[in-house]
C-alpha positions as CSV (number, residue, x, y, z in Angstrom):
1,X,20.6,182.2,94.4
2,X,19.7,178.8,93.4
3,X,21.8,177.0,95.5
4,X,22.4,173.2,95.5
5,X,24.3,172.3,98.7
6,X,24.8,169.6,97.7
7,X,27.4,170.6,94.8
8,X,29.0,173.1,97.6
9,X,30.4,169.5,98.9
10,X,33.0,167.1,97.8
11,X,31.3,165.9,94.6
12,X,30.6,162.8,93.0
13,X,28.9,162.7,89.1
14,X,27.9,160.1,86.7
15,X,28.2,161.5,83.7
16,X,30.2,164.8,81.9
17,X,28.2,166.7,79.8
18,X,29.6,168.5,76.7
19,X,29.1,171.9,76.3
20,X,27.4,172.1,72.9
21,X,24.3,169.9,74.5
22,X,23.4,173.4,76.0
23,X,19.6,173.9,74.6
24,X,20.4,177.6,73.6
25,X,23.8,178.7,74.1
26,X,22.6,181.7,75.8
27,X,24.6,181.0,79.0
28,X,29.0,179.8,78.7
29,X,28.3,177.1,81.4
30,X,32.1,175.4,81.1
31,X,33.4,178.3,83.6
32,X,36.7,176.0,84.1
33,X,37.4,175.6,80.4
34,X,37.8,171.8,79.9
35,X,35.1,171.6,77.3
36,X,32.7,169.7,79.7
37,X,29.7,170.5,81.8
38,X,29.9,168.8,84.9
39,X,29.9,168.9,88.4
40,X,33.3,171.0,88.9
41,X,31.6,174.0,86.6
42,X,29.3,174.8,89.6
43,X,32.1,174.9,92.0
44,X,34.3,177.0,89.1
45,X,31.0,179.2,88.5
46,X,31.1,180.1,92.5
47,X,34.7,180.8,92.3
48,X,34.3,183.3,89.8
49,X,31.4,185.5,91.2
50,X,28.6,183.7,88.6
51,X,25.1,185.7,88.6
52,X,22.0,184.4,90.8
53,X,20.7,183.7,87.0
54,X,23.7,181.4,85.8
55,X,24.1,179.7,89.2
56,X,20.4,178.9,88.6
57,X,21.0,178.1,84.9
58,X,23.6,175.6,85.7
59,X,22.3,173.9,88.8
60,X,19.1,173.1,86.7
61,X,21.2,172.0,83.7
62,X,23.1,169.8,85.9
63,X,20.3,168.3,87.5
64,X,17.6,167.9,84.2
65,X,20.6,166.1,82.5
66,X,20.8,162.9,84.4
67,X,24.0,164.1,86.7
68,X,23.9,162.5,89.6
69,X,24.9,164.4,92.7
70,X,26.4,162.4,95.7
71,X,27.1,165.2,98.4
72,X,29.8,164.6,101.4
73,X,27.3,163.6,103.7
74,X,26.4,160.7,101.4
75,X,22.8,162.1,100.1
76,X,21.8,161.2,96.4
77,X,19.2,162.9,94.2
78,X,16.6,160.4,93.4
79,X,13.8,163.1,92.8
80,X,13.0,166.7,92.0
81,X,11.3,169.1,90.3
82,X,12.7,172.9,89.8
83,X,10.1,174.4,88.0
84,X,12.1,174.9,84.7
85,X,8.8,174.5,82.7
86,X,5.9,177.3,82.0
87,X,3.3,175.4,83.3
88,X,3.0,172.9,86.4
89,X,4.4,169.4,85.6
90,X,1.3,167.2,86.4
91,X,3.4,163.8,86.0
92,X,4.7,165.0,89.4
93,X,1.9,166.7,91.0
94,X,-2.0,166.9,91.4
95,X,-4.4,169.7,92.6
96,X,-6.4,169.2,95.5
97,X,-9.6,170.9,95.1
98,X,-12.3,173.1,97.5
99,X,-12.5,173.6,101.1
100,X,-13.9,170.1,102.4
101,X,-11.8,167.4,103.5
102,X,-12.9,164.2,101.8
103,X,-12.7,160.5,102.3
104,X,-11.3,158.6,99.5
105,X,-14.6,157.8,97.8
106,X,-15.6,162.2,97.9
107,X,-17.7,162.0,100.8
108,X,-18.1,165.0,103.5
109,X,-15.8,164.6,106.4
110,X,-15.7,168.5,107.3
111,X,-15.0,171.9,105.5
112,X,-11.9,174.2,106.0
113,X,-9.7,171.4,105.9
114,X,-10.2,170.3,109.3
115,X,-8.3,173.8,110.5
116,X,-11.1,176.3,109.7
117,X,-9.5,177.4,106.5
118,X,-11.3,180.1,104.4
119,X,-9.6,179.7,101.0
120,X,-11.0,178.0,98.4
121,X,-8.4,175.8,96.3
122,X,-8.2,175.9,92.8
123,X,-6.3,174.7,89.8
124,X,-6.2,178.4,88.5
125,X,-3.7,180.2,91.6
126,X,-0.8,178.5,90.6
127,X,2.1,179.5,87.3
128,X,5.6,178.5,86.6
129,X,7.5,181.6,85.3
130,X,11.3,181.4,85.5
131,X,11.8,178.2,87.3
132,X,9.8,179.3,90.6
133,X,6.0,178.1,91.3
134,X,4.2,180.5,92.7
135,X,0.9,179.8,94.5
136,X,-1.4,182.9,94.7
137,X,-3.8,183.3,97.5
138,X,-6.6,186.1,96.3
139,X,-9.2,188.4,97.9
140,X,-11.9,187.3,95.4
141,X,-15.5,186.1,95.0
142,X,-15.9,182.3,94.8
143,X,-18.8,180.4,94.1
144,X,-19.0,176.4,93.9
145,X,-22.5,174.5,92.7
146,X,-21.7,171.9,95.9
147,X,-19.6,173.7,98.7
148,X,-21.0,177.2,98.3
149,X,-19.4,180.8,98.6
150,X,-15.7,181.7,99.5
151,X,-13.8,185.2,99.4
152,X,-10.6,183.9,99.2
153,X,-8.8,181.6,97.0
154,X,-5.8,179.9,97.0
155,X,-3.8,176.7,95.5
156,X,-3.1,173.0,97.4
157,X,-1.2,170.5,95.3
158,X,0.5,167.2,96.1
159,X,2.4,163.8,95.0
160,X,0.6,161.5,96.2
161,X,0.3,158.0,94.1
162,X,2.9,159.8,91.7
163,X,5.9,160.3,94.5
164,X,6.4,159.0,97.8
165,X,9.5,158.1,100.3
166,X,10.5,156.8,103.4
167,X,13.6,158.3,105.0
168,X,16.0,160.4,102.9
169,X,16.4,164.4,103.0
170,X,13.8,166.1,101.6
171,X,14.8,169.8,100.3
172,X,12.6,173.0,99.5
173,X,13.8,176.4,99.2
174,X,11.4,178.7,99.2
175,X,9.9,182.7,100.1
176,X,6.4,183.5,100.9
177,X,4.7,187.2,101.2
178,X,4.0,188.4,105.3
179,X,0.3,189.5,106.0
180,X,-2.1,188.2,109.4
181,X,-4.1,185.1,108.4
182,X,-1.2,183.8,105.1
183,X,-0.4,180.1,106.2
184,X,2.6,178.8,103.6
185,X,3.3,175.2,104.4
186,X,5.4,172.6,103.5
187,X,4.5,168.9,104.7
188,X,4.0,165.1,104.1
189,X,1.2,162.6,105.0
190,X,1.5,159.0,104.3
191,X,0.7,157.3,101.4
192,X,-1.4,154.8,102.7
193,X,-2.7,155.2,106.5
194,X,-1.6,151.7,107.6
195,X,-1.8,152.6,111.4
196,X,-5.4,153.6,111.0
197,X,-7.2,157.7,110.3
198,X,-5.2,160.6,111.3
199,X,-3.5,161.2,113.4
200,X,-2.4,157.5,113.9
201,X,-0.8,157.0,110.5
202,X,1.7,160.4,111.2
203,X,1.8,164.0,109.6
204,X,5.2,165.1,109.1
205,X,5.4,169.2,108.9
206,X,8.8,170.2,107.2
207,X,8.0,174.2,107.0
208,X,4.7,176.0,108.3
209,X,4.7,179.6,108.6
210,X,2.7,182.2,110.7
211,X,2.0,185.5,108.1
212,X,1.5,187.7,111.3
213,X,4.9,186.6,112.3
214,X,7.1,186.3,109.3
215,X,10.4,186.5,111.6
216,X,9.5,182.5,112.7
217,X,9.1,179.0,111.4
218,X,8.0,175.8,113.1
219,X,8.6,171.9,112.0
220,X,6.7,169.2,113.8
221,X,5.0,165.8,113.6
222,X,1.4,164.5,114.6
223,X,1.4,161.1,116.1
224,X,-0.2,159.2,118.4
225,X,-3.8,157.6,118.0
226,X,-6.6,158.6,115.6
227,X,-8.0,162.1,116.4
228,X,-9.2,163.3,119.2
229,X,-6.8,160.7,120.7
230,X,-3.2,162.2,118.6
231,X,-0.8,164.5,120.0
232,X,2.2,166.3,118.6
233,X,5.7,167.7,118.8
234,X,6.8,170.7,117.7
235,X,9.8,173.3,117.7
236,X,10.3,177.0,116.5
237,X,12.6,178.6,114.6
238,X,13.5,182.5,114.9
239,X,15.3,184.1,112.0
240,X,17.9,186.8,112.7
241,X,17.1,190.2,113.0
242,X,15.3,191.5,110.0
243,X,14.8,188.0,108.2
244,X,12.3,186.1,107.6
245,X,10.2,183.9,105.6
246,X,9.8,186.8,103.3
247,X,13.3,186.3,101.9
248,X,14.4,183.0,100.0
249,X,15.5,180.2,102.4
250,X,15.9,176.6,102.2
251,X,13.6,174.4,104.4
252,X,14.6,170.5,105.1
253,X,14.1,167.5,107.2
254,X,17.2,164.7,107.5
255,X,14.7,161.6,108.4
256,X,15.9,158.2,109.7
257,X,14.5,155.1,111.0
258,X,14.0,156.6,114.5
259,X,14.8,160.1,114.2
260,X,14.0,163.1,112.1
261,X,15.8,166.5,112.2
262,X,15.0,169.6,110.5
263,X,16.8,172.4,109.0
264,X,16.9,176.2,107.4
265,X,19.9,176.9,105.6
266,X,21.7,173.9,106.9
267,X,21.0,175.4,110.5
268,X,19.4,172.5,112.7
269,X,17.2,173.8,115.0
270,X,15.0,170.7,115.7
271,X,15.6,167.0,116.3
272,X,12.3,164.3,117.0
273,X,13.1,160.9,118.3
274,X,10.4,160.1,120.8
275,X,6.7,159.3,118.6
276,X,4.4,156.7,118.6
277,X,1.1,155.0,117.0
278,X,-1.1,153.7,119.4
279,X,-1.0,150.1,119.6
280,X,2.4,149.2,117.1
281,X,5.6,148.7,117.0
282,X,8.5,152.1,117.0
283,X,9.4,153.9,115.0
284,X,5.7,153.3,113.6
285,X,4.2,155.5,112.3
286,X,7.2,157.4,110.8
287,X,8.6,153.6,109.1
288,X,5.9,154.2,105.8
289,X,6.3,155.9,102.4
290,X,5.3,159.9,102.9
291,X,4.0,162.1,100.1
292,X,4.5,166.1,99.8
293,X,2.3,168.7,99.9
294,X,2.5,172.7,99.4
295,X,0.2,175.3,99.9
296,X,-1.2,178.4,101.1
297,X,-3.7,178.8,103.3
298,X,-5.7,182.0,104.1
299,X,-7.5,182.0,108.0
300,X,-8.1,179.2,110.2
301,X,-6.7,177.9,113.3
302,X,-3.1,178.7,112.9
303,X,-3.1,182.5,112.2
304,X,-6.4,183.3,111.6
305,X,-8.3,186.3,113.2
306,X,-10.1,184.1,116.6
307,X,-8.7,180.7,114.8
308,X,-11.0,181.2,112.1
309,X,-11.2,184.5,109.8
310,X,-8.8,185.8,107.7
311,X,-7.6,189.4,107.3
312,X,-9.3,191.3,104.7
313,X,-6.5,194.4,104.4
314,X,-3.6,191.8,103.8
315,X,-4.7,191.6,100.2
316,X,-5.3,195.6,100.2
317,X,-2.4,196.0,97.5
318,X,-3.3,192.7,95.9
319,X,-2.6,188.9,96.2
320,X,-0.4,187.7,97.9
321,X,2.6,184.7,96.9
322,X,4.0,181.6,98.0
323,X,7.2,181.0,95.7
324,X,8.9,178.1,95.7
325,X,12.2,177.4,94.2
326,X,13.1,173.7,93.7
327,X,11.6,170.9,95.8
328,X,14.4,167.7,96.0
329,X,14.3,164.5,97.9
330,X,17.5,162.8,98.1
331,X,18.3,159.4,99.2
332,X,20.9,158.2,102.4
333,X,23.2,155.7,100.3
334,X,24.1,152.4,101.8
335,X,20.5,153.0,104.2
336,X,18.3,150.1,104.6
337,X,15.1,151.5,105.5
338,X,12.6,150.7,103.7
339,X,8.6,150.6,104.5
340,X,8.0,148.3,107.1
341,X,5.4,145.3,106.2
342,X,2.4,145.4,108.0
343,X,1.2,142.1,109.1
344,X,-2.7,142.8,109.5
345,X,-4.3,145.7,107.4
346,X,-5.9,148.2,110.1
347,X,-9.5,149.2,110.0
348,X,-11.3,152.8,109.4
349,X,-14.3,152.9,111.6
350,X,-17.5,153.9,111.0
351,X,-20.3,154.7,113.8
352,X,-23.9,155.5,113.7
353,X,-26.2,155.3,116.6
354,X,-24.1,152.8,118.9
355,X,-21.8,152.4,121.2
356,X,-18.3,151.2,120.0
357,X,-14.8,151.7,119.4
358,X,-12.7,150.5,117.2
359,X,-8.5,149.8,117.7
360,X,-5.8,148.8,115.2
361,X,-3.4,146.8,116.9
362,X,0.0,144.9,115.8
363,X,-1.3,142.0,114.2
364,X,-5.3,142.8,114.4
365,X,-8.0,144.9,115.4
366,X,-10.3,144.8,118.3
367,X,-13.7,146.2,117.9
368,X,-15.3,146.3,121.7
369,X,-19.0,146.4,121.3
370,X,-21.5,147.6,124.3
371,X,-24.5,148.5,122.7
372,X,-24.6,147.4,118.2
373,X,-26.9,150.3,117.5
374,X,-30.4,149.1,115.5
375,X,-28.7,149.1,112.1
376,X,-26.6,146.8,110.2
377,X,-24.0,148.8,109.9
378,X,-24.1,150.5,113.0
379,X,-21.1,149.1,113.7
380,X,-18.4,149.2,111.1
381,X,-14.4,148.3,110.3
382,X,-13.7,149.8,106.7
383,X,-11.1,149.1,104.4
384,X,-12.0,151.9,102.3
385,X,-11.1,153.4,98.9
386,X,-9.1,150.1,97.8
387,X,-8.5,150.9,93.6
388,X,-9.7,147.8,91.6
389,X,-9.7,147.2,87.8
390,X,-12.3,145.9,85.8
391,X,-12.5,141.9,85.4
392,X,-9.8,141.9,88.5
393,X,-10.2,138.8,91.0
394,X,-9.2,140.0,94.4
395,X,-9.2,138.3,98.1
396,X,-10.1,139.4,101.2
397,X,-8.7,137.1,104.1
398,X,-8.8,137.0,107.7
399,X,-9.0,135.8,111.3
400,X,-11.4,136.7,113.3
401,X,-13.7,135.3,116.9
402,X,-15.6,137.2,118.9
403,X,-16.5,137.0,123.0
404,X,-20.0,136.4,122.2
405,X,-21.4,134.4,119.3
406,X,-23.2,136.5,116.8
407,X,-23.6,137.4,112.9
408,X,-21.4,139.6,111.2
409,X,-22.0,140.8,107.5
410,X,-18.9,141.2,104.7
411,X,-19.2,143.4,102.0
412,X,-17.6,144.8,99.0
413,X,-19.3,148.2,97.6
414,X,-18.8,150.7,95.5
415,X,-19.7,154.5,96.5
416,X,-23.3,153.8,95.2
417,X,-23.6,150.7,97.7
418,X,-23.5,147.8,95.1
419,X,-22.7,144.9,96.6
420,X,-20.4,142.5,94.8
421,X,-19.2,140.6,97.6
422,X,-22.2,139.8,100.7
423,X,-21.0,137.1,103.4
424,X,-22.2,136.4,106.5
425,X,-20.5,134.8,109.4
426,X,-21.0,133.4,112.3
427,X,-18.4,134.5,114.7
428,X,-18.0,132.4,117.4
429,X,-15.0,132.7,120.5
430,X,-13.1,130.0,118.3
431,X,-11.0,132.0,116.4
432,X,-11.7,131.0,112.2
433,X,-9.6,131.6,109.0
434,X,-12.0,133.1,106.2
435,X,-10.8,134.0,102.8
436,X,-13.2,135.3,100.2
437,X,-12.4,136.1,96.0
438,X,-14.5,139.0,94.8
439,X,-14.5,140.7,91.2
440,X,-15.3,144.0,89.5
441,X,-17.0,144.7,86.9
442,X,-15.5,147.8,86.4
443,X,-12.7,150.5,87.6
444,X,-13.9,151.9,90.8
445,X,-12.7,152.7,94.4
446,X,-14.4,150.1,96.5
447,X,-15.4,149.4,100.0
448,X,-14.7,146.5,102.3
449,X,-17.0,146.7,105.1
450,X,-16.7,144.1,108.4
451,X,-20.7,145.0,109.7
452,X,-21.1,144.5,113.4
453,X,-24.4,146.3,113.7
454,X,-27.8,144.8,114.9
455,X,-27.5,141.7,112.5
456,X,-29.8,138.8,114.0
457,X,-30.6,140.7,117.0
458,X,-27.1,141.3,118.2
459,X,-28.2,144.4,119.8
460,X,-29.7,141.8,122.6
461,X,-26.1,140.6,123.4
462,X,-25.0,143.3,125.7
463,X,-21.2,144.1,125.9
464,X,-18.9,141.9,123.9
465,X,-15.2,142.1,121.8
466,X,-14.8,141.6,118.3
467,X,-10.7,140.5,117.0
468,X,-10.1,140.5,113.2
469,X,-6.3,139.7,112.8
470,X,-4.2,138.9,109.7
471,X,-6.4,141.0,107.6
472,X,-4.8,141.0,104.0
473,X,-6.7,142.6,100.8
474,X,-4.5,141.0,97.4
């Protein structure tokens, strides 16, 4: 039953609807007889023992039509999607493709997602049918020109740059087939990783499920500093006797400035208050705007055979489905939190035959060098994958000193290494302002690149620190 809890409340609505705005007519949807649709018809439709299929009807009426839905607990819809389409909406979503994680400009970083995943994710696993997305994961032959051959694939898609959010309830109801190796998850990342690479910038996991264990369900977030340096918190959630994630629930996360609590069926069974990104300010790094994320993975680390493989006889009477009902993300009225500002961008690093580490801080970022490698770029702070237009004048600014006085190369590239910006700098322990303008000639993703390699023989320093602070990109 498509349930919307938030109807099941004391109800507020913006607008009536009359009934002859109904696209068909197939379904009577004014079940109280006052020759309006509105809010009170889904109550009136409970009362009087509706179907599963005009309780679904309705709710998705109600919500395509611009009704706006204040629950008791002071909730309001500002987003959703229920699937009432035949195909997936892609104003809402996008696909992410393969089995390597890339960085924002398609570089390798690693394959299997990071989690020795086996699937290979395409834009083809996925149809609307009914107002429910299903994501298929196959058994099947796959071969890519670039990342090679798979036997499994499998569907990832996402709104990021189309939706994102910071706080609110975020809503998902949703089933998913049992087998060893299925991993059905439901999940945010940030929109922009202002506290540096993962897991620094937060993951927040709203619904991952074990297919070898179908009777349990854990929500959890990653934290802490960029990997190998994160950590995480997590709790479990065990379904009654003879439930599970086989059968349609509702998955959801109440998230606050400072805490997050999650949910099935209204049931809260975790609550997170105590997180942390190395080097700012709480409740950093869960104060930024979050993007969602579904899919189904097949194998790797989190019910894979060894952490790895994936179970060939779980597709032995054919692929296997992830459906998902409605996904909805409602606003706390009357809350004030909002993205906090960052005061200094923080740095991706980059490392290649030196010794070096790199550490975003509140307010700037300390590189401490103790051997610059032989290259130029040996050293590196990125601000990568920044989206520029063509003929658009942008400025890089900064502080920055160093222990030591040495050279330090600026650039602005594009994925091919075209430099349109090339400064260099003598840094000095007097801290100095420097602002450059740079502009494109055409639409690209570019590179900002602070070089602390062996520039001017600044391998011959020995150990020295590096601070860039106020580091703004307009």
């Amino acid at each position: 039953m498509k349930s919307i809890k938030a109807l099941a409340a004391a109800l507020v609505f913006a607008a009536v609807l009359p009934v002859s705005v109904c696209a068909d007519g197939a379904v009577i949807m004014d079940y109280n007889n006052d020759s309006v649709v509105d809010i009170f018809d889904m109550v009136s439709a409970r009362k009087s023992g509706a179907s599963a299929a005009e309780l679904k009807n309705l709710g998705g009426f109600l919500l395509g039509n611009g009704v706006e839905v204040i629950p008791e607990d002071g909730y309001k819809l500002i987003w959703s999607d229920e699937f009432s389409g035949s195909t997936l909406d892609m104003s809402k979503w996008s696909y992410e493709l393969g089995n390597w994680k890339l960085d924002d400009n398609g570089n390798y970083v690693t394959n299997g997602w990071g989690n020795n995943e086996q699937e290979f994710y395409t834009d083809k696993n996925t149809t609307v049918k009914d107002g429910i997305l299903t994501i298929a994961a196959r058994k099947e032959s796959y071969v890519d020109e670039v990342q090679g051959a798979y036997d499994y694939t499998s569907a990832r898609i996402n709104t990021a740059h189309k939706f994102s959010t910071c706080g609110g309830k975020i809503e998902v109801r949703a089933r998913c087939d049992s087998g060893k190796s299925l991993w059905p998850a439901i999940w945010m990342l940030p929109e922009e990783s202002v506290y540096g690479g993962w897991a620094s910038s937060g993951e927040i996991d709203i619904m991952e499920g074990w297919g070898s264990t179908p009777g349990k369900i854990c929500g959890t977030i990653h934290f802490g500093g960029v990997w190998p340096n994160n950590t995480y918190l997590t709790n479990d959630y065990i379904f009654p006797d003879g439930d599970g994630t086989q059968n349609w629930h509702t998955y959801s996360i109440e998230w606050e400035r400072g805490e997050i609590r999650w949910y099935v069926d209204g049931n809260l069974y975790s609550t997170q208050t105590d997180w942390r990104s190395d080097g700012f300010s709480y409740p950093a790094p869960f104060d930024q705007n979050f993007y969602i994320i579904l899919n189904f993975a097949v194998g790797g680390h989190f019910d894979g055979i060894d952490g790895v493989y994936a179970e060939p006889n779980t597709f032995a009477d054919g692929e296997k489905h992830f459906d998902i009902d409605y996904v909805r993300v409602y606003e706390k009225t009357g809350s004030d939190f909002v993205p906090t500002e960052m005061s200094s961008l923080p740095l991706d690093n980059y490392m290649e035959g030196s010794e070096a580490t790199i550490f975003n801080k509140e307010g700037c970022t300390v590189v401490d060098i103790k051997n610059a490698g032989s290259l130029e770029y040996a050293v590196m702070g990125l601000l990568g994958g920044r989206e520029v237009k063509a003929g658009e004048k942008h400025t890089i600014s900064f502080d920055i000193s160093s222990t030591a006085q040495r050279s330090m190369v600026l650039t602005a590239e594009d994925s091919a290494y075209t430099r349109y910006l090339d400064e260099k700098l003598i840094l000095t322990p007097e801290k100095k302002h420097y602002s450059f303008d740079v502009t494109f000639p055409a639409d690209m993703k570019a590179d900002i690149k602070f070089q602390l390699g062996n520039i001017d023989d600044a391998a011959a320093i020995g150990a020295h620190t590096v601070t860039i602070s106020d580091i703004s990109w307009d």
